[in-house]
C-alpha positions in Angstrom: 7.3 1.8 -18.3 4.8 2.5 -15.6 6.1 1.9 -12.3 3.6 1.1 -9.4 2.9 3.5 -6.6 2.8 3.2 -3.2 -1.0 4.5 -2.9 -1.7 1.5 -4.8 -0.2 -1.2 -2.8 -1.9 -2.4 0.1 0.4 -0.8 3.2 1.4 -2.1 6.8 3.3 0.3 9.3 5.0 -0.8 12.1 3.0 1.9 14.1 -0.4 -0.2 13.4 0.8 -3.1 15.7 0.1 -3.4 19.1 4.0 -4.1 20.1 3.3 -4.6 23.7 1.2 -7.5 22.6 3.6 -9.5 20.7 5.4 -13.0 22.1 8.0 -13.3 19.6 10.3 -11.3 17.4 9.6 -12.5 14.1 5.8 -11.6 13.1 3.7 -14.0 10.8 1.7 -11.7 8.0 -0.4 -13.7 5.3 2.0 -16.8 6.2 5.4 -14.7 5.7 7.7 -14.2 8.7 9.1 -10.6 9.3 11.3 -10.1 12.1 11.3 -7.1 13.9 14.4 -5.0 15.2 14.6 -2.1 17.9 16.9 0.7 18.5 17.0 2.7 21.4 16.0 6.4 21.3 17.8 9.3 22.6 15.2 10.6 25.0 14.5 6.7 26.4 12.5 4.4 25.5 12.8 2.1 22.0 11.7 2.5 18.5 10.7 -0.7 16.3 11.2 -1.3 13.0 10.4 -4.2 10.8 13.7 -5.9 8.9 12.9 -6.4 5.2 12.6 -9.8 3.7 14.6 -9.0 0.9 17.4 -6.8 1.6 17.5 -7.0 5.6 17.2 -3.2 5.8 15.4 -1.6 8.3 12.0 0.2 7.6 9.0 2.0 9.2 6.7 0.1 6.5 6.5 -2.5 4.2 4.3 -2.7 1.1 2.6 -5.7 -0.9 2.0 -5.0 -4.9 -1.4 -6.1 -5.8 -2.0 -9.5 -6.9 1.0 -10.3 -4.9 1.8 -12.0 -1.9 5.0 -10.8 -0.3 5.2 -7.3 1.7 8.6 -6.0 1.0 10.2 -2.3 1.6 9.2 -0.1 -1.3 12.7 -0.2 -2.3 12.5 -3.5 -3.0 9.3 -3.2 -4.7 10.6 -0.4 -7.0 7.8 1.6 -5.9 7.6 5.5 -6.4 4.7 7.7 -5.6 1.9 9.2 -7.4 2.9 12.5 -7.1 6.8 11.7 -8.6 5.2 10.5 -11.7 3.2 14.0 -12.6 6.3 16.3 -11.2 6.6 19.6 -13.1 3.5 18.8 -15.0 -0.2 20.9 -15.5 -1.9 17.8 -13.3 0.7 18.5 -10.4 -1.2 21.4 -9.1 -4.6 19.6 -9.0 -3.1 15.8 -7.5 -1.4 18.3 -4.6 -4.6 19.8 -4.1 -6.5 16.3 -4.3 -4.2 14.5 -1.9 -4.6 17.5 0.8 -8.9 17.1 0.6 -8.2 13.6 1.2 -5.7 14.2 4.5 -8.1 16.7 5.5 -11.1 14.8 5.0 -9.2 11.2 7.1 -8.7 13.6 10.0 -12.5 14.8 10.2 -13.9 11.3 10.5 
């Protein structure tokens, strides 16, 4: 069985919202309501997470499979990454290699 990766779900982190911004907790995404949770931080100052719909966990992003509606954690999803699915293989080398152009090439822009 194929499992879907993360690279090919469409991806929201909690670091792309303006949290200063927001009026109440829970946020509406493509009409789904996802709360939001915050922890305090050693050094001061609070972190925010979002609060899974499924499981209630707390993560730094949440994921929606293609075709889908929902944005879940990518536990939830069962979603593993691209580079899991060729480990110890002859492609590793080149999707390593592939994957660094492209994080090279997002920072340049």
């Amino acid at each position: 069985m194929n499992r879907v990766s993360v690279e090919e779900c469409q991806k929201l982190s909690v670091r792309s919202i303006d949290v200063a911004s927001l009026i109440s907790s829970p946020i509406e995404i493509n009409d789904q309501l996802i709360e939001l949770t915050w922890t305090k931080c050693n050094y001061g100052g609070e972190m925010v997470w979002f609060l899974c719909p499924a499981c209630n966990k707390r993560v730094g992003t949440i994921y929606r499979r293609p075709i889908t509606e929902l944005f879940l954690c990518r536990h939830c999803l069962d979603l593993t990454y691209d580079l899991r699915k060729y480990h110890r293989s002859k492609q590793e080398v080149h999707i390593k290699a592939f994957n660094k152009l492209r994080h090279l090439a997002r920072f340049e822009q």
